[in-house]
C-alpha positions as CSV (number, residue, x, y, z in Angstrom):
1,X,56.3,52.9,134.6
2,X,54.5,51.1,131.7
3,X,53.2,48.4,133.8
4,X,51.8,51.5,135.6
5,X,50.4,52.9,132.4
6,X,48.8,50.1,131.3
7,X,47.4,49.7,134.8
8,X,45.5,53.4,135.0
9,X,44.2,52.7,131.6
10,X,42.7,48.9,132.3
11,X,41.3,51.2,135.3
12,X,39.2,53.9,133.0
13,X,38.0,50.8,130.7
14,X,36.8,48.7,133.6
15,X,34.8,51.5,135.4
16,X,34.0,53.9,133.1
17,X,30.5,52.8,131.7
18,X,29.5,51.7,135.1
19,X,30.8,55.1,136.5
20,X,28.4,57.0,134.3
21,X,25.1,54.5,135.2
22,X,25.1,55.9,138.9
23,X,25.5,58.7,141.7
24,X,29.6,58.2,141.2
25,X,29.4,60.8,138.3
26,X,28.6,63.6,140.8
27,X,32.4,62.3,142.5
28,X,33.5,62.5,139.0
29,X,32.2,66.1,137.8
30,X,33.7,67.4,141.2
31,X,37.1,65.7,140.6
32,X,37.5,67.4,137.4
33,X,36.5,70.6,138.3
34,X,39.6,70.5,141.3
35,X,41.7,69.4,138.3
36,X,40.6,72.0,135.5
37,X,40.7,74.9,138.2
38,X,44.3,74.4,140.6
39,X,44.6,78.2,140.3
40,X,41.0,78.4,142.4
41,X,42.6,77.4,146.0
42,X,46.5,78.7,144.8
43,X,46.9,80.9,147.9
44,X,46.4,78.3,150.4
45,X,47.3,74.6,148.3
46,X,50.8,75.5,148.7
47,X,50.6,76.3,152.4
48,X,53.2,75.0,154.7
49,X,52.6,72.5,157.3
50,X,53.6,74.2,160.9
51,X,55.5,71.8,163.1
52,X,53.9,71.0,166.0
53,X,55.8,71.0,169.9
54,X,55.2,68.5,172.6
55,X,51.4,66.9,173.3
56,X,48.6,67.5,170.6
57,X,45.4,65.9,171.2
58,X,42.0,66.0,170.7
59,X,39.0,64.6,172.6
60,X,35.7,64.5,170.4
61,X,32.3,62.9,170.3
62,X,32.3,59.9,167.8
63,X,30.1,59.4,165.0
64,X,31.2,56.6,162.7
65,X,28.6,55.2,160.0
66,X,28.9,52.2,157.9
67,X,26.0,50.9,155.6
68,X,27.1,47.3,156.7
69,X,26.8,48.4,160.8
70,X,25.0,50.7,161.6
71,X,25.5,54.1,163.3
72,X,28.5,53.9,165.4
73,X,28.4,56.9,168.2
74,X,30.3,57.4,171.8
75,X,33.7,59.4,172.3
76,X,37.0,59.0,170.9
77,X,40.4,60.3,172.4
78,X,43.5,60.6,170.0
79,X,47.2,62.0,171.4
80,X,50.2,62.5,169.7
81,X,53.6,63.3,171.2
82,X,55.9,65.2,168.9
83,X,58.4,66.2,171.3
84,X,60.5,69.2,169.9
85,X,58.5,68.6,166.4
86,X,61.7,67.9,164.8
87,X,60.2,65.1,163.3
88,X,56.7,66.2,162.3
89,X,54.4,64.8,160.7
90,X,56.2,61.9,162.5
91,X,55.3,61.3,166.4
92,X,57.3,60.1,169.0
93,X,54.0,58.3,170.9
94,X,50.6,57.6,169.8
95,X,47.9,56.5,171.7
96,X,44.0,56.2,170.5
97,X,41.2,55.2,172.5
98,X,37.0,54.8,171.3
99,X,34.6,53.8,173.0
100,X,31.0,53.9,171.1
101,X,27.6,51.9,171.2
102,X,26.2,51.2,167.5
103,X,22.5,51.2,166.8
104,X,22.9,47.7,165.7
105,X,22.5,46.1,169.3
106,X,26.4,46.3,169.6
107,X,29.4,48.5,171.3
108,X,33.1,48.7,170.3
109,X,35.8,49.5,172.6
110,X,39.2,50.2,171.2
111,X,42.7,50.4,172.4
112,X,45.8,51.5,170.2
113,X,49.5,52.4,171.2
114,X,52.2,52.7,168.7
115,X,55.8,54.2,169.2
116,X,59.7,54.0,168.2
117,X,60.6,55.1,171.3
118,X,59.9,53.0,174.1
119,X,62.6,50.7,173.6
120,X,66.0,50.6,172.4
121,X,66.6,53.0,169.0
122,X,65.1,52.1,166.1
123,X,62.7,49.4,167.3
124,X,58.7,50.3,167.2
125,X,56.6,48.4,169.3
126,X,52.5,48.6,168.5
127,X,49.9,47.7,170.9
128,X,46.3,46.9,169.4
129,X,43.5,46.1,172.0
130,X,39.8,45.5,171.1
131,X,36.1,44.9,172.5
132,X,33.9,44.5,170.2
133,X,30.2,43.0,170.4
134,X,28.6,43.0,167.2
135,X,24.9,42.5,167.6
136,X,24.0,41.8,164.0
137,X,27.1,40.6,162.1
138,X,26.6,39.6,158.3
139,X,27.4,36.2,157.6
140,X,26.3,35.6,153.6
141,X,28.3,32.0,153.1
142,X,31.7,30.8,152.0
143,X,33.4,30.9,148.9
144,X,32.2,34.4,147.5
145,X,29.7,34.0,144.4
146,X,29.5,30.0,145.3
147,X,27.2,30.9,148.0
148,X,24.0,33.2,146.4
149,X,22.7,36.2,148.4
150,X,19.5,37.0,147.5
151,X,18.2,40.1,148.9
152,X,14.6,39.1,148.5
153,X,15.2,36.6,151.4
154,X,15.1,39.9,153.6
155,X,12.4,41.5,152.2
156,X,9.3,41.3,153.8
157,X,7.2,42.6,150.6
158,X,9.0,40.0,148.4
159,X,7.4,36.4,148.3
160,X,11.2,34.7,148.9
161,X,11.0,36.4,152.3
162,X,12.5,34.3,155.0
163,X,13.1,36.9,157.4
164,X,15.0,40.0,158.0
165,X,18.2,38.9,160.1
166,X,18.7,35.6,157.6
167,X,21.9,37.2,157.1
168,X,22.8,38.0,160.7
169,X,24.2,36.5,163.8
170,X,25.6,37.8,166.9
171,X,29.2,37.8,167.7
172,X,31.6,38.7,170.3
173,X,35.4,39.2,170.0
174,X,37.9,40.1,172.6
175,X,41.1,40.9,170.6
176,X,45.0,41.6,171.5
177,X,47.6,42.0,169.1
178,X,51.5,43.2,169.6
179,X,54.1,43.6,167.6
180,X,57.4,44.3,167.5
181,X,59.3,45.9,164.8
182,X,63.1,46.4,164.3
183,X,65.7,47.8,161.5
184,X,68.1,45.9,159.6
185,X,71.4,46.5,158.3
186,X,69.7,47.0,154.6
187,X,68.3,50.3,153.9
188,X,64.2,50.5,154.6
189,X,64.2,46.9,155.6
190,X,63.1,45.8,158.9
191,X,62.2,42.3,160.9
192,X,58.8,41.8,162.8
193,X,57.6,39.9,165.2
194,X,54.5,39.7,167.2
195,X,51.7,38.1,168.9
196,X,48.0,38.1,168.6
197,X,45.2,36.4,171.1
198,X,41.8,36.8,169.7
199,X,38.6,35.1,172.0
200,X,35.8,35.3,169.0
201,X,31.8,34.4,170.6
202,X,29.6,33.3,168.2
203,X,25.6,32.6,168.5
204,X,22.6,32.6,166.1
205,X,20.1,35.6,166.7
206,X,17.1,35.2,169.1
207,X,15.3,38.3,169.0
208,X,15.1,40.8,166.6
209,X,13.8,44.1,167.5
210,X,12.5,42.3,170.6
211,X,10.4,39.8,169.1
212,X,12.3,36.4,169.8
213,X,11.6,34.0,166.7
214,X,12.7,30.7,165.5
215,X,13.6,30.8,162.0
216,X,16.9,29.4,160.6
217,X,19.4,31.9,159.7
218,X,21.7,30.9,156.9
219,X,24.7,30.7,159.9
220,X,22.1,28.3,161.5
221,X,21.9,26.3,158.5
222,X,25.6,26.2,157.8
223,X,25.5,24.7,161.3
224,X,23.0,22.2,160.7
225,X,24.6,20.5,157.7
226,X,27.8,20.5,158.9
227,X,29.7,22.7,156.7
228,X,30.5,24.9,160.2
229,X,31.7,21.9,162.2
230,X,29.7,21.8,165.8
231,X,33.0,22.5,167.7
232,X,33.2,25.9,165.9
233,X,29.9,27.0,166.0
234,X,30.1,28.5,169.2
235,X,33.9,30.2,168.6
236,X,36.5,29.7,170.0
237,X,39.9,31.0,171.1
238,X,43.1,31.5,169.0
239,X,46.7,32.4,170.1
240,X,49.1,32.9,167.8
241,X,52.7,34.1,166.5
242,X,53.6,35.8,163.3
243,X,57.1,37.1,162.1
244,X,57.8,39.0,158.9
245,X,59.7,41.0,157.0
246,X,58.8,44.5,156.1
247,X,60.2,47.1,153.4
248,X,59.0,50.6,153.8
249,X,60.0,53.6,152.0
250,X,57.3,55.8,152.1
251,X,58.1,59.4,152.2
252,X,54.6,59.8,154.9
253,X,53.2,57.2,156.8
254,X,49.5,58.7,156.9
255,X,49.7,60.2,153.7
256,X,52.2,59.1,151.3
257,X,53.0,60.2,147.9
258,X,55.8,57.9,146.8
259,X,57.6,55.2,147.8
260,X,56.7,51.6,148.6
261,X,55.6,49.5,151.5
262,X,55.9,45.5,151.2
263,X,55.1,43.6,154.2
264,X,55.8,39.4,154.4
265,X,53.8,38.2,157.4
266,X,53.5,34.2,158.1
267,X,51.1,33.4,160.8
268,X,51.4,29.9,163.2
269,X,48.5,29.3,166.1
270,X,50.4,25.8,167.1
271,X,48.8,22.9,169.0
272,X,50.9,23.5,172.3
273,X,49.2,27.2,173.0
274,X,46.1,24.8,173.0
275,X,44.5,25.6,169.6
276,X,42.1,23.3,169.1
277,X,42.5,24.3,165.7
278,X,46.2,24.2,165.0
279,X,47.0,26.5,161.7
280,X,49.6,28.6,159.5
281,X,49.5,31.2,156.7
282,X,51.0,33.0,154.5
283,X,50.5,36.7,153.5
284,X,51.8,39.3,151.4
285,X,50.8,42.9,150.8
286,X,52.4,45.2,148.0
287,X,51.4,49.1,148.4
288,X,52.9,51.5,146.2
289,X,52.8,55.7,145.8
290,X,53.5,57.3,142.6
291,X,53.4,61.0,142.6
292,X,51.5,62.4,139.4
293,X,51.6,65.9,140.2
294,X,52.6,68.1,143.2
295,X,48.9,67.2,144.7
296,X,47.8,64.3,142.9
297,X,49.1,60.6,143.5
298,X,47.9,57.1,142.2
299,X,48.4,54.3,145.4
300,X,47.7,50.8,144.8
301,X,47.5,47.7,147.2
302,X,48.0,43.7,146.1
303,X,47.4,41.5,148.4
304,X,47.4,37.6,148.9
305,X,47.1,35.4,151.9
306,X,46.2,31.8,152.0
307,X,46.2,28.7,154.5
308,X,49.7,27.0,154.3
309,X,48.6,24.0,156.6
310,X,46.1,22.9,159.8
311,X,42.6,23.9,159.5
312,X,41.6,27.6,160.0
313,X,38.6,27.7,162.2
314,X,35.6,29.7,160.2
315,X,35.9,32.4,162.9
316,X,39.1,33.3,162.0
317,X,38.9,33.5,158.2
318,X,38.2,36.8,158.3
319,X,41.2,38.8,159.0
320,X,43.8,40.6,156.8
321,X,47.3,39.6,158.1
322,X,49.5,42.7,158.5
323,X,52.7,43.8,160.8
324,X,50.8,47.0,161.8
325,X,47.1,46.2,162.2
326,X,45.0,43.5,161.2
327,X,41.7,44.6,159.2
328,X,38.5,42.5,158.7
329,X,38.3,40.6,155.2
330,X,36.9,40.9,152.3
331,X,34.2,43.0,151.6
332,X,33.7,46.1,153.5
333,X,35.1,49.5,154.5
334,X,38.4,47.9,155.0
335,X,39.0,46.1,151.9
336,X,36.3,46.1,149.2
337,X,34.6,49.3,149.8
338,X,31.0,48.8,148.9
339,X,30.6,45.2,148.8
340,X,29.2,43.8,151.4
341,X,30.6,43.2,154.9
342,X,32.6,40.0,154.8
343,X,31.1,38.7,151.6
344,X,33.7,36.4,150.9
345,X,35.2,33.6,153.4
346,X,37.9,30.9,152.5
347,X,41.3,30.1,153.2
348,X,42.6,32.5,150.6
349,X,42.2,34.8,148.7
350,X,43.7,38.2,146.7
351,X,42.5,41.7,146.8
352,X,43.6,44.6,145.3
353,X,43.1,48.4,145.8
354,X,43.8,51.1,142.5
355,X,42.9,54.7,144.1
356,X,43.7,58.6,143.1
357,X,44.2,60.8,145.8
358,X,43.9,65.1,145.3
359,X,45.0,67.4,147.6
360,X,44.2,70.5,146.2
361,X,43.4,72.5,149.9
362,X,45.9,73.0,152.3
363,X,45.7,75.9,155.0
364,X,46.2,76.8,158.6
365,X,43.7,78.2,160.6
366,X,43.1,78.1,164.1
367,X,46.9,77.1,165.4
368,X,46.1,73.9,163.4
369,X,47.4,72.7,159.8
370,X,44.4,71.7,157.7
371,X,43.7,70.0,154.4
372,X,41.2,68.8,152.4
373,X,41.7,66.0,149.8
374,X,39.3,63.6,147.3
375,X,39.8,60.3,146.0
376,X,38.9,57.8,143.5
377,X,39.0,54.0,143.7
378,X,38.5,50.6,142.2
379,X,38.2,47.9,144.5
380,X,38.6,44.0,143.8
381,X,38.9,40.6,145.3
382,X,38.9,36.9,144.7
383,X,38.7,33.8,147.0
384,X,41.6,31.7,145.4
385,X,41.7,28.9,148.0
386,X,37.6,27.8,148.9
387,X,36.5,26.3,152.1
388,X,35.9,22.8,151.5
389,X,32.0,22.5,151.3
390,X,30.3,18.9,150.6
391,X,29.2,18.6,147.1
392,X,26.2,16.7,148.7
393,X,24.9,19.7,149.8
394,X,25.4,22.0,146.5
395,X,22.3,23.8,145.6
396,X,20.2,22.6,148.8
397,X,19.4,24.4,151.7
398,X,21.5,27.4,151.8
399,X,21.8,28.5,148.1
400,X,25.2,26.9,147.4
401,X,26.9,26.7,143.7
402,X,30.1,25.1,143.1
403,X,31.8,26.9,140.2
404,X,30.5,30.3,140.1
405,X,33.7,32.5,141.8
406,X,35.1,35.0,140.1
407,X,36.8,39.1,140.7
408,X,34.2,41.1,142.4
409,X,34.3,44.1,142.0
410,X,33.5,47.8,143.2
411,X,34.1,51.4,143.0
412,X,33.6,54.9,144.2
413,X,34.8,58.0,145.9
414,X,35.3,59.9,148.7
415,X,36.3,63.2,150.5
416,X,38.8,63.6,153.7
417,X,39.2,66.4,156.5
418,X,42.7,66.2,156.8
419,X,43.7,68.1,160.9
420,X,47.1,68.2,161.8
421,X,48.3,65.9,159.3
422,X,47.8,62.6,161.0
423,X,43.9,62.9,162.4
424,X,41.9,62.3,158.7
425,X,38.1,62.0,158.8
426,X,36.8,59.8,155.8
427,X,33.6,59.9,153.7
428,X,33.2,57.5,151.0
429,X,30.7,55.9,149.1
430,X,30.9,52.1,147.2
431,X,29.5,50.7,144.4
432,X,28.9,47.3,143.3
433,X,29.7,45.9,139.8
434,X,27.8,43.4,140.6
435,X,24.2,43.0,142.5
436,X,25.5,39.4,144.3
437,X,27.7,41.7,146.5
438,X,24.6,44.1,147.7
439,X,24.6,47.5,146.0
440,X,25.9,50.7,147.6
441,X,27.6,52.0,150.9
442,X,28.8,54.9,152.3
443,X,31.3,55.0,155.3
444,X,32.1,57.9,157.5
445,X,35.4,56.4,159.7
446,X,39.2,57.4,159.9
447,X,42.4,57.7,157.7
448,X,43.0,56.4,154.4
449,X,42.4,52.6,153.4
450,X,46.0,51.9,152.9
C-alpha cells in the first residue's frame, strides 16, 4: 500500500502545475465539490442496482467523436442476456453491433460476441469482427519524439506550410480476432488461446476535399527513403496465434473497484500461414482496483509489449496485445488520452494509465438502473524498443532525430452515463504535457479505458 502511496503522490506533483495552466481546473473544481458535498445526492448514491431478467437491449443512433477522427455517426445495437438475473451485472451473452460513417471520408463496421456459455462450463469464447476504412489516418513517424511534428507543416497561414493532410494517409483494415478462455485448477487463473487475421490496406492520399494534389506526405516520404520497405507500403495480411495466461479477480468486469487483472499474451504470425513477415511478441498488462471509499477508487494499468523475434511489418505496430480485445497503440482515446492518434510506432514500448474514478450518483428511473460517475487521469508512454531507421537519413527529409525519446505524457478528465450497469457513455478531454504530441482532445465513445 506504500508503493501505492507513493504512487498518488508522484501523481499530484507531476500534474499539478500543469493542471492549474489549462481548462482541466474546471474537471478539478467539479471533482471537489462531489467530494466536499456526498450528503448532496445521499438519497439516491446508495441506491440498489435492480437485477435485470432475460433480454435487455438497446438500439440507438450513434454519435461517437474523437479529435483525432472525426465525427463518427450511424446506429449501434447492444444486447445482453441475463437469463434469470442471478448473475447481474454479469450476462450470460453479449453481442454488439455499429455501423457508422465518419466525416473523415471513412465508415466503421463492428462486430462483437462474448459469452461463458456457449461451450462447456467455465470456458468464454469472444468473437471480435471489424471493417474499418479510415479515410484520413495520422501517421506522424516512428520512434515517438525522434520523429518531430510540427504543426506549422499544416497550417496554411504559417510559412512551413506543406499542406494540410502531410500527416494523413488512407487506410483500410479488415480485422478478425477469437479467443478462447478457460479456468484452471488455481483460484482466478485461467489459460487463453486465440486467433487473429487482420488484412490492413494502405495508400497515400490523392485528393483532399476533392482537389487531387501531388505533394509528399510524410508516409510518402518514409516510403521513398526506404525506412517503410516497398513490400509494406501497400499492407499487407497477417494471421496469427497468441496464447496466454490471465489472472482476474476483479469484483466487476465493467466497473471494478478492487481486485486485479494481469494478462500474459505472446503473439507468433509464423512463415507457414504465409506471413511474408514472419514475427513474435511479448506482452504484459498489470491493472489494478483499490477501493478508497465506498464511491471513489484509484485503477491503474502497466503495460509492456515488445518484438521477441522476425520483423513486425509497420502496419502492424500499432496494436495493444490483449486476451479480450486488442486496442490501437499509443497515443489516442485508447491508450494516451490526448496525445495524438498513434504518435508513437516501434517494436516496443510501455504505457501506463493512473486514474480516479467517483461515483457519487446512482438511481433508478425508468425500469432502468442509472449512474453517473467522474474521473481523473494521468496518461504515459514510452517506445522502449525503436524501429530501426538509417542514421543516413537523420535530420533530412522527414524531420528525424536520433536521441530525443522520452515519457510523454498527458492528462485530463471525464464524465460517464452509466445505464444498466454495463452500457457506459464516455466524455473526456486530454491534455498534452508536451506540444510534440499535439495539444488537446476530447472523446465521446464507450466504457471505461481499462
Amino acid at each position: 500500500m506504500g508503493s501505492i502511496s507513493r504512487l498518488v503522490v508522484n501523481f499530484s506533483s507531476i500534474t499539478l502545475s500543469t493542471l492549474f495552466k489549462n481548462r482541466m481546473i474546471y474537471c478539478l473544481l467539479l471533482w471537489g465539490m462531489y467530494i466536499q458535498t456526498p450528503n448532496l445526492y445521499g438519497q439516491i448514491s446508495d441506491a440498489k442496482e435492480k437485477p435485470i431478467e432475460g433480454l435487455d437491449f438497446g438500439i440507438l443512433p450513434s454519435f461517437v467523436y474523437n479529435t483525432d477522427k472525426g465525427l463518427q455517426y450511424g446506429a449501434l445495437a447492444n444486447f445482453y442476456y441475463y437469463g434469470k438475473g442471478t448473475k447481474y451485472p454479469n450476462y450470460l451473452y453479449k453481442l454488439y453491433v455499429q455501423s457508422a460513417i465518419t466525416t473523415r471520408k471513412g465508415y466503421v463496421n463492428y462486430l462483437f460476441f462474448d459469452t461463458r456459455h456457449l461451450l462447456s462450463k467455465g470456458m468464454r469464447f469472444t468473437v471480435d469482427l471489424s471493417l474499418v476504412n479510415r479515410g484520413f489516418q495520422q501517421f506522424y513517424g516512428l520512434n515517438g519524439y525522434n520523429s518531430l511534428y510540427n504543426k506549422d507543416y499544416f497550417d496554411p497561414r504559417k510559412a512551413q506550410f506543406i499542406s494540410r493532410y502531410y500527416y494523413y494517409f488512407h487506410e483500410i483494415s479488415r480485422t478478425i480476432d477469437m479467443d478462447l478462455l478457460g479456468k484452471l485448477p488455481l483460484p482466478h487463473l485461467s489459460w487463453d488461446i486465440g486467433f487473429g487475421y487482420y488484412d490492413i490496406s494502405t495508400l497515400p492520399i490523392r485528393t483532399f476535399r476533392g482537389h487531387r494534389t501531388n505533394r509528399p506526405t510524410l508516409f510518402e516520404k518514409y516510403i521513398a527513403e526506404g525506412v517503410i520497405p516497398q513490400n509494406q507500403k501497400d499492407g499487407g495480411h497477417t494471421a496469427f496465434l497468441n496464447v496466454g495466461l490471465t489472472y482476474d479477480s476483479r469484483n466487476d468486469e465493467a466497473i471494478p473497484t478492487k481486485g486485479l487483472w494481469i494478462q500474459g499474451i505472446f503473439l507468433k504470425a509464423p512463415s507457414f500461414w504465409a506471413n511474408k513477415f514472419p514475427y513474435s511478441q511479448v506482452g504484459l498488462i498489470y491493472n489494478q482496483y483499490i477501493s478508497l471509499t465506498h464511491q471513489l477508487v484509484f485503477a491503474y494499468r502497466l503495460a509492456y509489449q515488445t518484438k521477441t523475434s522476425g520483423e513486425i511489418p509497420i502496419y502492424m505496430m500499432s496494436y495493444l496485445l490483449s486476451t479480450f480485445r486488442m486496442e490501437e497503440a499509443l497515443g489516442g482515446n485508447k491508450t494516451i488520452r490526448g496525445v495524438l492518434n498513434e504518435r508513437l510506432i516501434g517494436n516496443g514500448f510501455g504505457l501506463g494509465n493512473f486514474e480516479f474514478r467517483y461515483i457519487p450518483i446512482s438511481t433508478n428511473a425508468l425500469h432502468r438502473n442509472l449512474n453517473i460517475g467522474f474521473n481523473l487521469f494521468e496518461d504515459m508512454g514510452l517506445i522502449t524498443d525503436l524501429y530501426k531507421v538509417d542514421k543516413s537519413l537523420n535530420g533530412l527529409t522527414f524531420d528525424y532525430n536520433p536521441g530525443k525519446e522520452k515519457i510523454h505524457y498527458s492528462v485530463g478528465g471525464g464524465v460517464r452515463f452509466i445505464i444498466d450497469h454495463n452500457f457506459i457513455v464516455a466524455l473526456e478531454y486530454g491534455h498534452v504535457l508536451d506540444r510534440l504530441d499535439g495539444n488537446e482532445a476530447l472523446y465521446l465513445d464507450l466504457d471505461y479505458l481499462f
